[in-house]
C-alpha positions in Angstrom: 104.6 -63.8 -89.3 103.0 -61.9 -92.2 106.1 -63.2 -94.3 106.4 -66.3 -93.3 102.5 -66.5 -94.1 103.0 -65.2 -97.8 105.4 -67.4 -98.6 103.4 -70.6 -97.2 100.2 -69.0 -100.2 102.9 -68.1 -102.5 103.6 -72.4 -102.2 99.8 -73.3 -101.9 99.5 -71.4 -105.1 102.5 -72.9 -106.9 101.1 -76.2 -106.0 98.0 -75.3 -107.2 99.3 -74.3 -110.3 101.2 -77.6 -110.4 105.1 -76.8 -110.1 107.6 -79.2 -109.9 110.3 -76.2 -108.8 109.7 -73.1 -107.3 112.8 -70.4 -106.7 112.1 -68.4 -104.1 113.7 -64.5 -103.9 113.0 -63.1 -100.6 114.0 -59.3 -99.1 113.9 -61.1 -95.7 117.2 -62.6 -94.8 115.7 -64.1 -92.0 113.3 -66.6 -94.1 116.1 -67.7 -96.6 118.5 -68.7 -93.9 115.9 -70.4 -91.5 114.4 -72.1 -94.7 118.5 -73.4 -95.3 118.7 -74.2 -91.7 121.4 -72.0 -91.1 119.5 -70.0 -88.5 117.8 -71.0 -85.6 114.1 -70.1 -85.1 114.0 -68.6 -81.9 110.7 -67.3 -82.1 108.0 -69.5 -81.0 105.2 -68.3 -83.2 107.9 -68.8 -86.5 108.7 -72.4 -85.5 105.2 -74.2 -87.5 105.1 -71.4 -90.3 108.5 -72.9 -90.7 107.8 -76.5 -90.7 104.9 -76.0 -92.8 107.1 -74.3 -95.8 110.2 -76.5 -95.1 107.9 -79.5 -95.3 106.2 -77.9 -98.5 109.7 -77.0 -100.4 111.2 -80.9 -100.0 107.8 -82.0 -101.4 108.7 -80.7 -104.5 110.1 -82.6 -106.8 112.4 -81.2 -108.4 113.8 -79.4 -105.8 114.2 -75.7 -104.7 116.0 -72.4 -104.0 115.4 -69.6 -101.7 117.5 -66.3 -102.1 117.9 -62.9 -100.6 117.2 -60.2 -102.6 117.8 -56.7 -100.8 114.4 -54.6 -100.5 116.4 -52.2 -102.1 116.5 -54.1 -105.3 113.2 -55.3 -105.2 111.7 -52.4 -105.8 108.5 -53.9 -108.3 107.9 -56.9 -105.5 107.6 -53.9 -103.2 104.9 -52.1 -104.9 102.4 -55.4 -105.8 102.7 -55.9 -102.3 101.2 -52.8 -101.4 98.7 -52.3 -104.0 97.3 -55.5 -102.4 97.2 -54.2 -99.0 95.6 -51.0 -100.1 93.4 -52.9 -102.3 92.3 -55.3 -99.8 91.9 -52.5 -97.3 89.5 -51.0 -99.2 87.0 -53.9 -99.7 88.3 -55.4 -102.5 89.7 -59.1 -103.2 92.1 -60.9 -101.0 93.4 -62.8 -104.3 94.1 -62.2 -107.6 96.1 -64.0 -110.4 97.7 -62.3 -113.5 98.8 -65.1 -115.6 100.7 -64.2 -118.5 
């Protein structure tokens, strides 16, 4: 659930920011082959996470791509992730953008 959920902001946000393409690199195998439809979504809860990002990835137009990246490998991903967590944990804000 929690990574289906990031990756439906992660899309909110991309839209937000106005993207045409977005490229997604995932440590969870799972997503990226469910996304393809090359899995089945057996669990229940997963099926409208799924439909929502599916629907939002063929909205954009021009196109898409979802990859797995090993959690090995993915090392920097890994720690923003839980700097958030720790950061939101201790009172701080759910959001925050670092644009270049």
């Amino acid at each position: 659930m929690a990574e289906y959920t990031a990756v439906v902001r992660g899309l909110e946000l991309a839209r937000e920011l106005g993207a045409r393409r977005v490229e997604l690199l995932l440590d969870s195998k799972l997503i990226v082959e469910q996304v393809h439809g090359r899995w089945r979504i057996k669990d229940l809860k997963l099926q409208p996470l799924w439909r929502q990002v599916v629907a939002m990835l063929h909205a954009l137009p021009d196109g898409w791509a979802a990859n797995h990246v090993p959690r090995a490998q993915n090392g920097t991903a890994d720690t923003l992730c839980n700097q958030a967590i720790d950061r939101v944990n201790a009172g701080g804000p759910t959001v925050v953008i670092r644009r270049p």
